[in-house]
TIROMAR-479712 format. One record per residue: x, y, z of N, C-alpha, C in turn. Coordinates in steps of 0.1 Angstrom, whole numbers. Atoms other than C-alpha are relative to their C-alpha. Layout:
// residues N
   nc1   nc2   nc3  cac1  cac2  cac3   cc1   cc2   cc3
     X     Y     Z     X     Y     Z     X     Y     Z
...
***
This chain:
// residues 439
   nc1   nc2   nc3  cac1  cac2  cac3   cc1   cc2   cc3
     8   -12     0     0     0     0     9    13     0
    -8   -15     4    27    27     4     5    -3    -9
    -2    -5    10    41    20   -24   -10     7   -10
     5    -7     5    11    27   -41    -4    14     0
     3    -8    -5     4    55   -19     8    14    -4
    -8    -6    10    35    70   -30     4     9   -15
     4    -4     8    30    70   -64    -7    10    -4
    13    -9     3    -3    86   -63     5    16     8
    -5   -13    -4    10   116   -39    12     8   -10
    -9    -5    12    39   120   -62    -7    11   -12
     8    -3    12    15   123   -93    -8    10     6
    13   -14    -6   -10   150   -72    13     9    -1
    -9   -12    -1    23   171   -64     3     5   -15
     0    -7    12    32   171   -97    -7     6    -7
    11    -9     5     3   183  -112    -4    14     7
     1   -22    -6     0   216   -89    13     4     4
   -11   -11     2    38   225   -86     7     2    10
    -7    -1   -17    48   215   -50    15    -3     0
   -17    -1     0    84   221   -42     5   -13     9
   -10     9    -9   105   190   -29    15    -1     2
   -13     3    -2   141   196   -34     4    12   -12
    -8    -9    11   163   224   -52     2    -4   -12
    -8     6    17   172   221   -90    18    -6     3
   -18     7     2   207   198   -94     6     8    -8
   -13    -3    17   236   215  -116     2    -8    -8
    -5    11     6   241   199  -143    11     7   -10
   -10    -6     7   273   203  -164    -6     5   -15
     3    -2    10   274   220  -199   -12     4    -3
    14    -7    -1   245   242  -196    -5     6   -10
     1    -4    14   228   256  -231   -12     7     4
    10    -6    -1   204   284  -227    -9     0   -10
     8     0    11   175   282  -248    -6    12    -6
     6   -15     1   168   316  -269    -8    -3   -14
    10    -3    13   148   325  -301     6    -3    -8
    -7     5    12   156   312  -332   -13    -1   -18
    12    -2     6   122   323  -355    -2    -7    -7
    11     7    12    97   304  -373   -13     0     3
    16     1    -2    61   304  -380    -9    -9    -6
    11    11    -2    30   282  -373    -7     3    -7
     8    -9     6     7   282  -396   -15   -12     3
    11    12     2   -28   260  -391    -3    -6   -11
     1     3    15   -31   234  -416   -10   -12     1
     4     8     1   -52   209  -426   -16     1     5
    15     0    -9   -93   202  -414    -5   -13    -2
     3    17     0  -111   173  -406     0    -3    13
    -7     6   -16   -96   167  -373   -16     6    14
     9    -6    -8  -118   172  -340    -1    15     6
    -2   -14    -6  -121   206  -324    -1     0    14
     3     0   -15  -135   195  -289     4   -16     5
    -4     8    -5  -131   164  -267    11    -4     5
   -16     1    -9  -106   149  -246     6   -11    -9
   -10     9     3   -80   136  -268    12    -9    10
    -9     5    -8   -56   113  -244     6    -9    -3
   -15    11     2   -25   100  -243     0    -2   -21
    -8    -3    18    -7    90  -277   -11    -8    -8
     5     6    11   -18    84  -308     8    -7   -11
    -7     7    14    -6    65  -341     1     6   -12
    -2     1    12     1    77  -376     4    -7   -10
    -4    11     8     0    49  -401   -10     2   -10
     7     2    16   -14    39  -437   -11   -12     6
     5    12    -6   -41    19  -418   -15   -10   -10
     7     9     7   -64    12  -449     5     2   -12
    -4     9    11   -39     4  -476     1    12   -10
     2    -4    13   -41    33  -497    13    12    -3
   -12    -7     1    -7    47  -491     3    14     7
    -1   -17    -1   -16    80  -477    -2    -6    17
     0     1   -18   -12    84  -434   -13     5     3
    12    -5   -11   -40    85  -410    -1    -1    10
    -4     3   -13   -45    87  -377   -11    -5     7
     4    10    -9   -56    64  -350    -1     0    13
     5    -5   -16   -70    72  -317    -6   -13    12
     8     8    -7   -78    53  -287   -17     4     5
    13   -11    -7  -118    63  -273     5    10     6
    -2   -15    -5  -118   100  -264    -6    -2    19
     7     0   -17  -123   101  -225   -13     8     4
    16    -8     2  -161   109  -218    -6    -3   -10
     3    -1    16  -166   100  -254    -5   -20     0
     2    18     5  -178    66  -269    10   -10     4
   -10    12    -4  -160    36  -261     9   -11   -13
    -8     4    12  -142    30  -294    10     4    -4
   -14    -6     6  -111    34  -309    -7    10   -10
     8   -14    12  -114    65  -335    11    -2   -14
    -8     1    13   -98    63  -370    -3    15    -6
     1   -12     5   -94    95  -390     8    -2    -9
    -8     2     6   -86    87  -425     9    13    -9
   -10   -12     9   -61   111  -445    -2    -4   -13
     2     1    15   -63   124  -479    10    -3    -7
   -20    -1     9   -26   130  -487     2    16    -6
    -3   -19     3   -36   171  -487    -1     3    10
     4    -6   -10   -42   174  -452    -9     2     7
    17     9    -7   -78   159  -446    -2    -9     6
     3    19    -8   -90   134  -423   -19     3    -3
    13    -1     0  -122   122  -425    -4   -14     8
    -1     7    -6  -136   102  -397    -7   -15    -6
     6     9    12  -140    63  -411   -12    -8     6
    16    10    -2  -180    50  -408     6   -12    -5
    -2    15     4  -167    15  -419     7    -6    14
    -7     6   -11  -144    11  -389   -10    -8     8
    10    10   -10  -161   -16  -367    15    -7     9
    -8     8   -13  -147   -32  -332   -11   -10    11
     6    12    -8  -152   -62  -313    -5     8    14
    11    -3   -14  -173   -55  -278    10    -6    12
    -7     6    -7  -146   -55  -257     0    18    14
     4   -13   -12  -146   -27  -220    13    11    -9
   -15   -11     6  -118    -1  -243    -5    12    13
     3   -16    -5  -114    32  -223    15     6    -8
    -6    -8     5   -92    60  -233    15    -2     4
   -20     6    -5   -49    52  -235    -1     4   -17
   -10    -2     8   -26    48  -258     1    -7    -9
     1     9    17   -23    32  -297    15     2    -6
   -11    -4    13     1    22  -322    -1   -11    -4
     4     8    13    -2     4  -353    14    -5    -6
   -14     4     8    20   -21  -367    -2   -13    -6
     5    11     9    20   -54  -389     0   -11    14
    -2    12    -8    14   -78  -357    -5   -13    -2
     0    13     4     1  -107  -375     7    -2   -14
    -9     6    11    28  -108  -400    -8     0   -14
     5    -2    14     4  -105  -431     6    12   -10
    -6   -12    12    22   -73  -447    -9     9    -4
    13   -21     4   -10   -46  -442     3     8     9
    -3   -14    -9     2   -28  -413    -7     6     8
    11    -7    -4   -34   -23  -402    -3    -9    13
     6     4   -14   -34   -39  -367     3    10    10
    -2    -4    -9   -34   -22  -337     1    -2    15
    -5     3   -13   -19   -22  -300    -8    12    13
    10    -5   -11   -45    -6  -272     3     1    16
    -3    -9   -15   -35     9  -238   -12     2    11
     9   -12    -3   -69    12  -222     5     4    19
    -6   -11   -12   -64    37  -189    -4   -10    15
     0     6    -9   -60    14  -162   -11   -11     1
     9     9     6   -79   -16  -177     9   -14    -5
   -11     7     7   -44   -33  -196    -1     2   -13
    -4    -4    12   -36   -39  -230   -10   -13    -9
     6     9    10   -50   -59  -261     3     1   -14
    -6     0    16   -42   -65  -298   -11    -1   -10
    13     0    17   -67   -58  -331     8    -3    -8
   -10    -2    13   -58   -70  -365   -11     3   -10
    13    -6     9   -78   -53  -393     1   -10   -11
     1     8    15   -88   -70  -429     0    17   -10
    -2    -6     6   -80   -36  -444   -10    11    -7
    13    -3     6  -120   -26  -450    -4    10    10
     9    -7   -10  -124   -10  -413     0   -12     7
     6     9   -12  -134   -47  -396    14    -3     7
   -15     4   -13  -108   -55  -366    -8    -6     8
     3    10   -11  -109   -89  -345    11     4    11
   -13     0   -13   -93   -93  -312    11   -14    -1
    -8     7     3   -61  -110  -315    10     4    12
    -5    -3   -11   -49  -109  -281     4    -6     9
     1     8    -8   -43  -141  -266    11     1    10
   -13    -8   -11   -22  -139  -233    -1    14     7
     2   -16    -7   -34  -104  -228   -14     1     0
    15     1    -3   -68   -91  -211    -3    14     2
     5   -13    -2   -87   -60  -206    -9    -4    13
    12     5   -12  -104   -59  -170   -12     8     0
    16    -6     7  -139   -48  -170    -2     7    13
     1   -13    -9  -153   -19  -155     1    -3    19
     1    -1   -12  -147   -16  -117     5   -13     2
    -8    11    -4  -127   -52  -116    16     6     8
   -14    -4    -4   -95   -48   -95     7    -8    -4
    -9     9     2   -65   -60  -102     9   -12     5
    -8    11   -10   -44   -87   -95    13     2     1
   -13     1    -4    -9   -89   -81     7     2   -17
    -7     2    15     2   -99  -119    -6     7    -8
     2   -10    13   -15   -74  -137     7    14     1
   -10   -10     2     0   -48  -154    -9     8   -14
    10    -7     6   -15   -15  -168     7     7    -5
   -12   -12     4     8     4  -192   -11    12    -5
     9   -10    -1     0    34  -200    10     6   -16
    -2    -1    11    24    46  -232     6   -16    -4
    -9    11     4    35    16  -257     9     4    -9
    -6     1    10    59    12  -282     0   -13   -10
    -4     9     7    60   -10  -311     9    -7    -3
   -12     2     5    92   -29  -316     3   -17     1
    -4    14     6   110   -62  -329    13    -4    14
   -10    -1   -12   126   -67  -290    13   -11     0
   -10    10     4   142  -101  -298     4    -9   -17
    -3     2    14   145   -97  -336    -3   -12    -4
     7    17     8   123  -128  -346    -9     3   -10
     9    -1     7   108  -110  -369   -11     4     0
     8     1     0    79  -109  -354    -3    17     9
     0   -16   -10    65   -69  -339    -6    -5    15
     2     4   -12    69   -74  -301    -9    15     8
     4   -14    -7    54   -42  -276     6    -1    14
    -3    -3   -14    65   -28  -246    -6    12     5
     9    -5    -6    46   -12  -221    13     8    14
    -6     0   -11    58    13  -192   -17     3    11
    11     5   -11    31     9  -162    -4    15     0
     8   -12     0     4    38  -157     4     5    18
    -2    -7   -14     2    41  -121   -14   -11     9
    15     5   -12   -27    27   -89    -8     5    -8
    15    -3     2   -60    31   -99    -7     6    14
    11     0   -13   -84    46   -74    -6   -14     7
     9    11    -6  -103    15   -68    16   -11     6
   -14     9   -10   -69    -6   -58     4     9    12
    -1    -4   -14   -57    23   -36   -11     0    14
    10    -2   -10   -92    20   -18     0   -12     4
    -4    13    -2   -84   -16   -15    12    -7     8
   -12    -1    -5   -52   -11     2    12   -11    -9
    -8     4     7   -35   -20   -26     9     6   -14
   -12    -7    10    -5   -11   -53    -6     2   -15
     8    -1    11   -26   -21   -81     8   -10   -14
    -1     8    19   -10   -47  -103    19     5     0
   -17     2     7    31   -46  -117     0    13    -7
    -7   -13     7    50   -14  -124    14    -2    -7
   -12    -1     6    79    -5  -143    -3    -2   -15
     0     5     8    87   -16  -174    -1   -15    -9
     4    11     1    71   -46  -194     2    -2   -16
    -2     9    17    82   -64  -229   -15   -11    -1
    10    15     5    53   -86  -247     5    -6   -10
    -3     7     7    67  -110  -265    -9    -3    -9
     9     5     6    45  -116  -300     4   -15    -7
    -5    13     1    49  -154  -296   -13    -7   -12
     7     8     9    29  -179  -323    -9    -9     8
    12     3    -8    10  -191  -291    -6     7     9
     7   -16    -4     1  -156  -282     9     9     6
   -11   -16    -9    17  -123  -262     4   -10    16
    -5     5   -15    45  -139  -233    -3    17     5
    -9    -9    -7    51  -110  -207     9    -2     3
   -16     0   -12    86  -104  -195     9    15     6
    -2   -10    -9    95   -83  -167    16     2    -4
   -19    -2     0   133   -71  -160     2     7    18
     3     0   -17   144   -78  -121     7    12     0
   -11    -7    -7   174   -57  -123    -6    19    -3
     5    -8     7   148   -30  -140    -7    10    16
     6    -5   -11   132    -4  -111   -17    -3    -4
    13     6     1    99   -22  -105   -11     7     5
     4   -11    -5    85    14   -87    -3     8   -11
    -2   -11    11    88    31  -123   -18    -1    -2
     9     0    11    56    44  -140     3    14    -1
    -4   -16    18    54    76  -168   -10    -1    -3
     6    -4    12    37    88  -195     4     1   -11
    -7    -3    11    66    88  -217     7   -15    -1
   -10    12     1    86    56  -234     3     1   -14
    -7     2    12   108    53  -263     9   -11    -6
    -7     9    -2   125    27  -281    11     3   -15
    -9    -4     9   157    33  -301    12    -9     4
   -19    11    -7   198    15  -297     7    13     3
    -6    -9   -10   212    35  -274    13    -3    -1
   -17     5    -3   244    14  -270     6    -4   -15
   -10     7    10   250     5  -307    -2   -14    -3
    -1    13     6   244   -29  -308    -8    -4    -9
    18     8    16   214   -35  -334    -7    -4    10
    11     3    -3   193   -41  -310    -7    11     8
     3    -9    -5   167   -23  -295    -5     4    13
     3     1   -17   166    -2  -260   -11     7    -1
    10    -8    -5   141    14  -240     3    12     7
    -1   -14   -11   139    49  -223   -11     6     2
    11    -1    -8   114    56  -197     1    15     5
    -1   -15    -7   101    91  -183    -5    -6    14
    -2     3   -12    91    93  -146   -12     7     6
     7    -6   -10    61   104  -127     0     1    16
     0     5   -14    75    95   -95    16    10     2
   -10    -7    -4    99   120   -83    15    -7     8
   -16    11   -11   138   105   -72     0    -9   -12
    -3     9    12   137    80   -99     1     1   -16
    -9    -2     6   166    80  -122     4   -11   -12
    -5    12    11   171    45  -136    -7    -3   -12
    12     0    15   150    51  -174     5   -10   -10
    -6     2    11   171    34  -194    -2   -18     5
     1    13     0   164    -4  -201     6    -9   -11
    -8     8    11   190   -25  -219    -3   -11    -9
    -2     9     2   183   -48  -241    13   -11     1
    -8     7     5   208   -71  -234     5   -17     5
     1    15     1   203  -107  -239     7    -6    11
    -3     5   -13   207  -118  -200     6     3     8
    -9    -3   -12   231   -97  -188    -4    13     8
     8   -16   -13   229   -70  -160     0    10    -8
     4   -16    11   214   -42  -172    12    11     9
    -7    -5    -4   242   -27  -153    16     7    -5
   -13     4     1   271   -40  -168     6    13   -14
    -5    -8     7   289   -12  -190   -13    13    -7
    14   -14     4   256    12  -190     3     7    10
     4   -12    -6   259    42  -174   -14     4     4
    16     3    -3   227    58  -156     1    15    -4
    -1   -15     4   216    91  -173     2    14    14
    -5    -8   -14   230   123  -148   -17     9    -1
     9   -10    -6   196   134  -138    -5     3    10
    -3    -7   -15   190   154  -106   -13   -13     5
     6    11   -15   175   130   -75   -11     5    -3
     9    -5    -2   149   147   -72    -9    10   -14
     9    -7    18   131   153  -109   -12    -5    -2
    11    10    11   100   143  -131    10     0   -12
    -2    -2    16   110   135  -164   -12    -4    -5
    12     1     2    80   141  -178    -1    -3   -16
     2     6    18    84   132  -219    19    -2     0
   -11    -1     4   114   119  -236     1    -7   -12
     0    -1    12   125   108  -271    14    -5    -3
   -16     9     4   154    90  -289    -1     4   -16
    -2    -7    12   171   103  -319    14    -1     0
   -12     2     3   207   101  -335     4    21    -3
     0   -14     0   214   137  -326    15     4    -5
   -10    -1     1   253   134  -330     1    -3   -16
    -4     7    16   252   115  -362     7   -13    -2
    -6     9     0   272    84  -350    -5   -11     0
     5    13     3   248    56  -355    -7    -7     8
     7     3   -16   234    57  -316   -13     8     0
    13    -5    -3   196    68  -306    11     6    13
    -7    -9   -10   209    97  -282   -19     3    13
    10    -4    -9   183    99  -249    -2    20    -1
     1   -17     0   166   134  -248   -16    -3    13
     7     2   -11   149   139  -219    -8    20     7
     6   -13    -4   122   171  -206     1    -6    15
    -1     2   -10   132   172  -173    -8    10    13
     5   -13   -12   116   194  -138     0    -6     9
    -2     1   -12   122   203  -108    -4     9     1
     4   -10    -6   106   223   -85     3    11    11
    -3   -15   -11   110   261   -71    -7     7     6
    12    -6    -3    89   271   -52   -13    -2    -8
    16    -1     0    57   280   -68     0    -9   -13
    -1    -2    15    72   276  -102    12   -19    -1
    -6    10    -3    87   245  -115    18     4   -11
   -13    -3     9   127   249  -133     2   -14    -8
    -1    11     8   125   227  -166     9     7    -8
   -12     2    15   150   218  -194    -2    -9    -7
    -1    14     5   157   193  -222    13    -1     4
   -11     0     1   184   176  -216     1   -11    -9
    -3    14    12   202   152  -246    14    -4     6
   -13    11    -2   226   124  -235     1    -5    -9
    -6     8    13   251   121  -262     3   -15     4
    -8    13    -4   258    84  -263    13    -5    -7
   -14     8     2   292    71  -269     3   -10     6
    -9     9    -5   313    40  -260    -3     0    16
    -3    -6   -19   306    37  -217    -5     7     5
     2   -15    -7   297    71  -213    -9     7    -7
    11    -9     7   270    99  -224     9    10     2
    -9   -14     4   281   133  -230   -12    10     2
    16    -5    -1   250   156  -213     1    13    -6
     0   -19     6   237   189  -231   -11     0     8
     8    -3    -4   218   204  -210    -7    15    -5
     2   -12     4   195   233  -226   -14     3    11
     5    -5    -8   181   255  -200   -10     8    -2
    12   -14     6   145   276  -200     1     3    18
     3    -9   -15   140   302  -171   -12     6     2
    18    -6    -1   107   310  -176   -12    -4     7
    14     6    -9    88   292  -155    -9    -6    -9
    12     0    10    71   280  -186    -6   -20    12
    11    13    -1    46   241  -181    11    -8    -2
    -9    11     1    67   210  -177    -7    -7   -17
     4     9    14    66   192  -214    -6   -11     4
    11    10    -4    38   166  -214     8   -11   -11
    -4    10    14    54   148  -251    11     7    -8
    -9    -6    13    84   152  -276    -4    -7    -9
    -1     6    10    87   145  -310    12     3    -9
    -6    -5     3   117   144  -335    -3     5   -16
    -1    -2    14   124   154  -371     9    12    -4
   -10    -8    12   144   176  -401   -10    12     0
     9   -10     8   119   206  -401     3     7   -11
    -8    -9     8   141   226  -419    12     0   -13
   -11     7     9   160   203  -439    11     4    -1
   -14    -1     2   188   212  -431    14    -9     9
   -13    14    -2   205   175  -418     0     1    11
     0     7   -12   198   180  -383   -11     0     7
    10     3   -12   174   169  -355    -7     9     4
    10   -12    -7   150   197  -346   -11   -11    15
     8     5   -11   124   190  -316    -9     8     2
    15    -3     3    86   192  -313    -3    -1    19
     7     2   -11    70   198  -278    -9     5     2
    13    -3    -5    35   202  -259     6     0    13
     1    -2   -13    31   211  -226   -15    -1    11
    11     7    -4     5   205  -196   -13    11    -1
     8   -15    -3   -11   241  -204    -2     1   -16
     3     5    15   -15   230  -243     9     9   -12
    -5    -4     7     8   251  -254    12    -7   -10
    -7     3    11    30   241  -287    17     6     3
   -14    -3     1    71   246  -289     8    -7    -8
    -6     5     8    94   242  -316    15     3     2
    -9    -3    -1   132   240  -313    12    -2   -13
   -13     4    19   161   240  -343     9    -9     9
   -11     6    -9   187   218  -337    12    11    -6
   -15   -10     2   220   242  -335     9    -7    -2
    -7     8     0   244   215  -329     4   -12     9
     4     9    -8   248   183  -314    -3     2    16
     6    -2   -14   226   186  -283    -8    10     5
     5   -14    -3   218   220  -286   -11     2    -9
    17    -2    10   180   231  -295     0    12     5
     3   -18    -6   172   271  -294   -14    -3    -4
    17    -2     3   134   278  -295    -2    11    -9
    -1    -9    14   124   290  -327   -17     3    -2
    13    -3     0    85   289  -320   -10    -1    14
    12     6   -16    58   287  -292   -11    11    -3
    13    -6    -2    22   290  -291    -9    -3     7
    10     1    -5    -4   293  -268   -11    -9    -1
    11     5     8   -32   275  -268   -15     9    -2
    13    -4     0   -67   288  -276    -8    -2    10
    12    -7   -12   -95   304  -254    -3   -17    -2
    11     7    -1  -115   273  -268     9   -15    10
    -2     8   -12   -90   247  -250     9     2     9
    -5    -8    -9   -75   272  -221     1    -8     7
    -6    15   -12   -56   247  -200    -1   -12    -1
    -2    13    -3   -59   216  -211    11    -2    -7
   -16     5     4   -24   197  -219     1    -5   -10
    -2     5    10    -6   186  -247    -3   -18     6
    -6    20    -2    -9   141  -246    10    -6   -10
    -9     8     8     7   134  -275     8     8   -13
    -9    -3    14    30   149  -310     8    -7    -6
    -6     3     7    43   139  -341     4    10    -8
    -4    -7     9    63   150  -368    -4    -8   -16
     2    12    15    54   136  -402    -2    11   -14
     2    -7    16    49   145  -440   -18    -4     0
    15     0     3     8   148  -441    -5     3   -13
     4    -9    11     5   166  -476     9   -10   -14
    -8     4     8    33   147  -494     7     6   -10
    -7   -10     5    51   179  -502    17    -3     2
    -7     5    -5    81   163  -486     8     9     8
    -4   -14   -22    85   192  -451   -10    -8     5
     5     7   -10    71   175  -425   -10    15     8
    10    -8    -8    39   191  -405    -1    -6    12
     6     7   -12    31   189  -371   -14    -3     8
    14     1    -1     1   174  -355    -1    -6    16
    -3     2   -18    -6   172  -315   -15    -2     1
    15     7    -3   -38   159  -295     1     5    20
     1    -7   -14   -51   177  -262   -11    -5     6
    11     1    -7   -73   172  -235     1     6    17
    -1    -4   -11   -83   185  -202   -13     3     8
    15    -5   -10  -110   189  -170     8     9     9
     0    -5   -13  -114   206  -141     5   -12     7
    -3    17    -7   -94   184  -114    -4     3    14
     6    -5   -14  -105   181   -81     9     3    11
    -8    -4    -1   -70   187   -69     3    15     1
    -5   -16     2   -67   221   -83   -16     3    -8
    13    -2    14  -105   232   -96     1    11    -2
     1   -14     2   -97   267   -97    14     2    -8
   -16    -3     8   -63   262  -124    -2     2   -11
     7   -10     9   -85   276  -150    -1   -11    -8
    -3    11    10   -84   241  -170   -18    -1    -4
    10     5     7  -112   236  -197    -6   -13     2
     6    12     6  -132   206  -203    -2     1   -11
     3    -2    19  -125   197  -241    20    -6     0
   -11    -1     8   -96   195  -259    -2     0   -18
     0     3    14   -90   185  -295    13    -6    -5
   -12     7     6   -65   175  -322     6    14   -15
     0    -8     6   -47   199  -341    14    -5    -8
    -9     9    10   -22   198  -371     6    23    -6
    -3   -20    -1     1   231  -378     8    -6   -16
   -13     3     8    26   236  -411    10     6     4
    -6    -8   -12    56   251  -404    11     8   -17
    -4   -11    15    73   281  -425    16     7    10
    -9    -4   -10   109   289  -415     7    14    -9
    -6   -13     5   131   323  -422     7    -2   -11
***
């Protein structure tokens, strides 16, 4: 019970801005200044209200070559996944054909990838919000069966068991290169109904599903921090080897150890360093990208700590090398919203790594990349009266139009909390999609 207890206090502080420990120094400090560019609103189709939550997918999910996007149910909203197909100019249009099995979905996390090996690409991986996880595989028309054996969704108001496990972002990835698309899950957090139970609520940290040919194994990792849950997880090769790691954010204040090795039985210890971030942080989104150019996914991490009223955030990017990282740390003093989601990409085509952020106050941020590690802020915008406070969940960068510049496209939501009812937060959100026009 305290652990779960824990958790959940952690997650309340964070959300209103309570101070527990000074900001840490960290070496090689990078101030982040202006570096102009402009937003422009692009595209229609997309929703304008509702609570978009947690991540979404961008995939070709009915075959016709052009990207669309893939929603888990909107919180408050129907109890279905949502599809929104794309034109290939910047239209979605929501798809009446889509059909789903009659299974408890609530609102989480999605991403689409070939998981029964057929070569359409149109299945999907489901997050629901303290429920567990499940697998769809589409026939390409809109119809999707459940193909989920090994994995369960618990039904409204069931508690959990010891062994269950509720992630909350996934990733798609090939963990033990069999070919086959594996997922990994980092754990959401207690549920209400387990902490009133006097209980933790089920298996944290980080969780691999194996997509085995007699259904999804789970497998934990002892030497992994089994206290971890986020909102953020990434999966890239950090160390080089061809295979692929993981890197965790942190809603639990003091917990440092994000980084989860792939590596085939040995200590996750053994020649990994642990990223230098202060004792006492959130890492609240983070993101993997080859920021140097040497052939390694480099950790990038939105980090906060709190000052008083206000919280002191940064990104910070751990170059990876041989043994060791190499931290850039780029500094904001503004007091601005801790980042909720990153994203990467070339905005500007010019060969290096730019960086896409949302924050918990819906506001948008765009950064250049200057030079390895280093991002200046070259945009930021507000959000609109119509969703005044509610947070970024999720961003991508992608080519929507097939002009070949990449647009950005982010997904909001937000209530009144009973924590803080007076922090001016909407009910609503939406999904929004920007172009982007540089000097």
């Amino acid at each position: 019970m305290r652990r779960g207890l824990w958790l959940f206090v952690s997650a309340i502080a964070a959300a209103l801005g309570l101070s527990f420990a000074p900001a840490t120094s960290l070496k090689k400090e990078q101030a982040i200044s202006p570096a102009s560019i402009a937003l422009e609103p692009f595209g229609y189709g997309l929703p304008q209200s509702g609570q978009w939550r947690n991540a979404f997918a961008l995939a070709d999910i009915n075959g016709d070559g052009i990207l669309d996007l893939v929603h888990g149910p909107p919180r408050k909203g129907r109890g279905w996944p949502v599809i929104f197909i794309g034109d290939g100019k910047g239209g979605f249009t929501r798809w009446p054909a889509a059909r789903f099995p009659r299974l408890p979905f609530d609102y989480g996390s999605v991403v689409v990838a070939d998981f029964d090996g057929d070569g359409s690409g149109d299945d999907m991986a489901i997050a629901s919000h303290l429920r567990g996880l499940t697998v769809l595989v589409g026939d390409g028309k809109g119809v999707f069966s459940e193909w989920g054996r090994g994995l369960r969704l618990l039904a409204p108001g069931e508690l959990p068991s010891d062994e269950s496990f509720h992630p909350g972002p996934l990733v798609a990835v090939d963990w033990n290169r069999d070919g086959r698309v594996d997922l990994a899950g980092l754990a959401e957090g207690p549920s209400r109904l387990a902490l009133r139970a006097g209980d933790a609520g089920g298996q944290y940290g980080i969780m691999v599903f194996l997509n085995e040919r007699e259904g999804w194994r789970a497998v934990g990792f002892d030497e992994g921090d089994r206290s971890l849950t986020g909102g953020s997880l990434a999966a890239g090769d950090v160390d080089g080897d061809g295979r692929p790691d993981l890197l965790a954010g942190s809603a639990t204040l003091g917990f440092t150890n994000l980084l989860q090795r792939n590596n085939t039985g040995q200590s996750n210890a053994q020649g990994w360093p642990r990223l230098g971030v202060p004792a006492q942080a959130l890492v609240t989104a983070v993101a993997l990208a080859d920021v140097d150019g040497n052939g390694r996914s480099d950790p990038i991490l939105a980090v906060s700590v709190a000052e008083g009223s206000k919280w002191r955030n940064s990104l910070q990017v751990h170059l990876s090398f041989p043994g060791r990282f190499e931290t850039v740390v780029n500094t904001q003093d503004d007091g601005t919203t801790p980042f909720r989601a990153l994203a990467t990409g070339d905005l500007d085509k010019d060969g290096r790594v730019d960086l896409v952020a949302v924050d918990g106050k819906g506001a948008l941020s765009v950064f250049r990349g200057e030079k390895p590690g280093v991002f200046k802020l070259a945009a930021r915008e507000a959000a609109p009266s119509r969703r005044a406070g509610c947070a970024g969940y999720d961003v991508h960068v992608a080519d929507l139009d097939g002009d070949g510049r990449d647009e950005i496209i982010a997904s909001f939501a937000g209530e009144p909390s009973i924590f803080a009812p007076n922090a001016g937060r909407s009910s609503g959100g939406g999904i929004q999609a920007w172009s982007v026009k540089m000097d």
